[in-house]
C-alpha positions in Angstrom: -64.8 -38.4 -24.9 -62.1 -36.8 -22.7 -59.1 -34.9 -24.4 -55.4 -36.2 -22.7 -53.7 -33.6 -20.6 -51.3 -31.6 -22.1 -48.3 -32.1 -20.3 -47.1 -28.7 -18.6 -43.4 -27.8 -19.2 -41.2 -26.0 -17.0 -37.9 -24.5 -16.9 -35.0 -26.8 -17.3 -32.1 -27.2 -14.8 -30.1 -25.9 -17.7 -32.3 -23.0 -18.4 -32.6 -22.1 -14.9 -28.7 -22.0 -15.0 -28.1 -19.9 -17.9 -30.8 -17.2 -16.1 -28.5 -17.3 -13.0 -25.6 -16.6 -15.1 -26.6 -13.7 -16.7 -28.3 -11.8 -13.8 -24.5 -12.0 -12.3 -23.3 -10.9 -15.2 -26.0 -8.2 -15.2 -25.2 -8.1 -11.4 -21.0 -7.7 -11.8 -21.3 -4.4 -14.8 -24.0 -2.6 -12.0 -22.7 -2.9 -9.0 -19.3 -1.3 -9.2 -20.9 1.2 -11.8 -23.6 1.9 -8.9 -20.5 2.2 -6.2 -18.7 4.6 -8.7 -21.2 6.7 -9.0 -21.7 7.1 -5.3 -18.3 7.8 -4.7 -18.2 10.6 -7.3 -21.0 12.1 -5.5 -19.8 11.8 -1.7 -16.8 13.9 -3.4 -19.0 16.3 -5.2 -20.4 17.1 -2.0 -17.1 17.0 0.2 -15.4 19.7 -2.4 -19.2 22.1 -2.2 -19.1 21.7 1.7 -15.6 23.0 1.7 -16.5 26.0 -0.7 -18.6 27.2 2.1 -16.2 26.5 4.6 -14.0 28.4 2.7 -16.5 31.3 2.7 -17.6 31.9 5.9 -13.5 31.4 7.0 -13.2 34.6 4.6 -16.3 36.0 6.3 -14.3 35.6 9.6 -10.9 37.0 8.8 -12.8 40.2 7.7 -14.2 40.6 11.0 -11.1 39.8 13.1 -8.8 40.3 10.8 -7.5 36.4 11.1 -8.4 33.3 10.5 -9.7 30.6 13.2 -7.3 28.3 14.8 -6.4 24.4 13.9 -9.2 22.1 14.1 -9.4 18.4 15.0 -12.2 16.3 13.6 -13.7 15.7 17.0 -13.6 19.7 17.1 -14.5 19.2 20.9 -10.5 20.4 22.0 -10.5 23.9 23.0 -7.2 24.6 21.4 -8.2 22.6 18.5 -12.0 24.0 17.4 -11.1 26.1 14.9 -14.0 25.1 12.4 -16.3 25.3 15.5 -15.7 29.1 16.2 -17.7 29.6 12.9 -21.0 29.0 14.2 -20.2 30.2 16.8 -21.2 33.1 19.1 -21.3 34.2 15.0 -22.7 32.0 12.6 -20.8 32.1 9.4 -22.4 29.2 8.8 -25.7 27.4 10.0 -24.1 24.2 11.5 -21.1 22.3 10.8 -20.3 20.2 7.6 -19.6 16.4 8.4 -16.7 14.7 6.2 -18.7 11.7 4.3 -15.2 9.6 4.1 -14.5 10.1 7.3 -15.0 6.6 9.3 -13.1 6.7 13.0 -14.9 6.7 15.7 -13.4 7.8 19.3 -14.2 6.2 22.1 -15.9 8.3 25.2 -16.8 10.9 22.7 -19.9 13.4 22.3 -19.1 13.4 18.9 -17.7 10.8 16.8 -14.6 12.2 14.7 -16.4 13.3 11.6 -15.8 16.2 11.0 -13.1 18.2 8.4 -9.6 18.7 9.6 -8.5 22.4 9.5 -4.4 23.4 9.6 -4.0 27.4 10.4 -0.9 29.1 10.6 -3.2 31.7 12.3 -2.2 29.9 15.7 1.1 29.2 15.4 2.9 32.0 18.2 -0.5 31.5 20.1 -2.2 34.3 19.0 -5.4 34.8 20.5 -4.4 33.4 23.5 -4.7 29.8 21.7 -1.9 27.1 23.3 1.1 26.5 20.6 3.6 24.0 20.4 4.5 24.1 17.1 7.2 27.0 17.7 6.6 29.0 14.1 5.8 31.9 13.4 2.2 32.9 12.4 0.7 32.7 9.0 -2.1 34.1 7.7 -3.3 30.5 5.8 -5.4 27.6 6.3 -5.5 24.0 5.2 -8.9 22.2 4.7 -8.8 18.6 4.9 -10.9 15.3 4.1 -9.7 12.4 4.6 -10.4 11.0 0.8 -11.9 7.8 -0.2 -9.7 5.2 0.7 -11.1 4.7 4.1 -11.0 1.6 5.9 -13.4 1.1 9.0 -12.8 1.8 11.5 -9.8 3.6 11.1 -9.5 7.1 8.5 -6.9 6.6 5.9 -5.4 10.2 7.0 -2.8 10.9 4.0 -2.0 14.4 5.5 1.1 14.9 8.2 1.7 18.0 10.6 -1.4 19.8 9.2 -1.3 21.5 12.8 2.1 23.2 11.5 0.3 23.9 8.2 2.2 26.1 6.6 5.2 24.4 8.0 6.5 21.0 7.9 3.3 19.8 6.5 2.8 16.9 4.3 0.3 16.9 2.2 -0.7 14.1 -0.7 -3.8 14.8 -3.3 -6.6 13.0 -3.7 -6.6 12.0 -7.8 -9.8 10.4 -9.2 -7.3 9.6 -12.2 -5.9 7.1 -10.3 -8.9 5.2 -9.7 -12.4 6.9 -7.9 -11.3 5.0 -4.9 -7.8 5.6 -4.3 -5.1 7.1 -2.1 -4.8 10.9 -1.0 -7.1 13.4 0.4 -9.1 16.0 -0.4 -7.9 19.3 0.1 -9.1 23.2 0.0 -6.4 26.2 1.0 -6.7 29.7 1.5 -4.6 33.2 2.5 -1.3 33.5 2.1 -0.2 29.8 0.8 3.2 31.0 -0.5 4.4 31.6 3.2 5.8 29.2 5.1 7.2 25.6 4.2 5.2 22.3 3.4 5.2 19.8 0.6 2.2 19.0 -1.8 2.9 15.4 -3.7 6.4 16.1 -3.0 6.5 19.4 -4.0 8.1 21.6 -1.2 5.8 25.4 -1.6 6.8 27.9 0.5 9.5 30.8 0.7 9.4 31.2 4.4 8.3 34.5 4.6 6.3 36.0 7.4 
């Protein structure tokens, strides 16, 4: 005598739906948790990199007593390659530290601009032979800069004004997680003599124009 067929039973529309609805949930706590967490570390490693920036540009003004010029982020402008001459025909350090937040690309570039931003009074009378044009006198100080996390591709969110003036007439805004891990302000690491000269931090004017 043959047994009826148990009917199989599957998953209700309703079912399915609730399912759905709490992998987004599930989906909404993780993901901005996950990019959080990611930004923390891309900052982590942005203020290490600049330790050792910070290091060999020590290392340097031992040797020639001075520090290296400004630097652009492209670091391919002769006037402007300040972080380069650290590898350089001496290698304070290895290679060259990128900036993680830093998103602009130049056109008809070897090398897309992603690089830290250096200010140096160092340069400012065109010592060395380097051009000038900012018309101040020199400072022994620097002015390491990354761009910060509020980047918006393809263009750097640059909070930082005149850093080729750096110590003068520079503007410079913080980077504060406390406002949000993702928010205005970049990140910043100075050396030398940081009382001299005349520039603003958060609207703070430092500086007693000594030299």
């Amino acid at each position: 005598m043959c047994q009826p067929r148990r009917a199989t039973r599957g998953f209700t529309l309703i079912e399915l739906l609730i399912v759905v609805a709490i992998i987004a949930i599930l989906a909404a706590i993780a993901v901005p948790n996950f990019l959080e967490a990611q930004t923390r570390s891309k900052v982590s490693r942005t203020k290490a990199d600049m330790r050792s920036i910070a290091t060999a540009m020590e290392a340097y003004s031992v040797d020639w007593n001075s520090y290296t010029c400004d630097s652009d982020n492209t670091i391919g402008n002769n006037n402007q390659d300040g972080l380069k001459r650290l590898t350089t025909p001496m290698a304070y350090l290895s290679s060259l530290a990128r900036d993680v937040f830093q998103q602009q690309m130049v056109p008809n570039s070897s090398n897309a601009a992603t690089f830290f931003e250096l200010g140096s009074g160092a340069d400012n009378d065109g010592w060395g032979g380097w051009v000038s044009n900012t018309g101040f006198p020199k400072v022994q100080a620097w002015l390491l800069i990354s761009v910060g996390t509020d980047v918006n591709p393809p263009n750097q969110a640059d909070d930082t004004s005149g850093n080729d003036q750096f110590p003068y007439t520079t503007v410079c805004i913080n980077y504060d997680p406390t406002n949000g891990t993702i928010s205005n302000g970049d990140i910043y690491r100075a050396g030398g003599a940081l009382k001299t000269g005349n520039y603003v931090v958060d609207g703070v004017l430092l500086g007693d124009f000594k030299h």
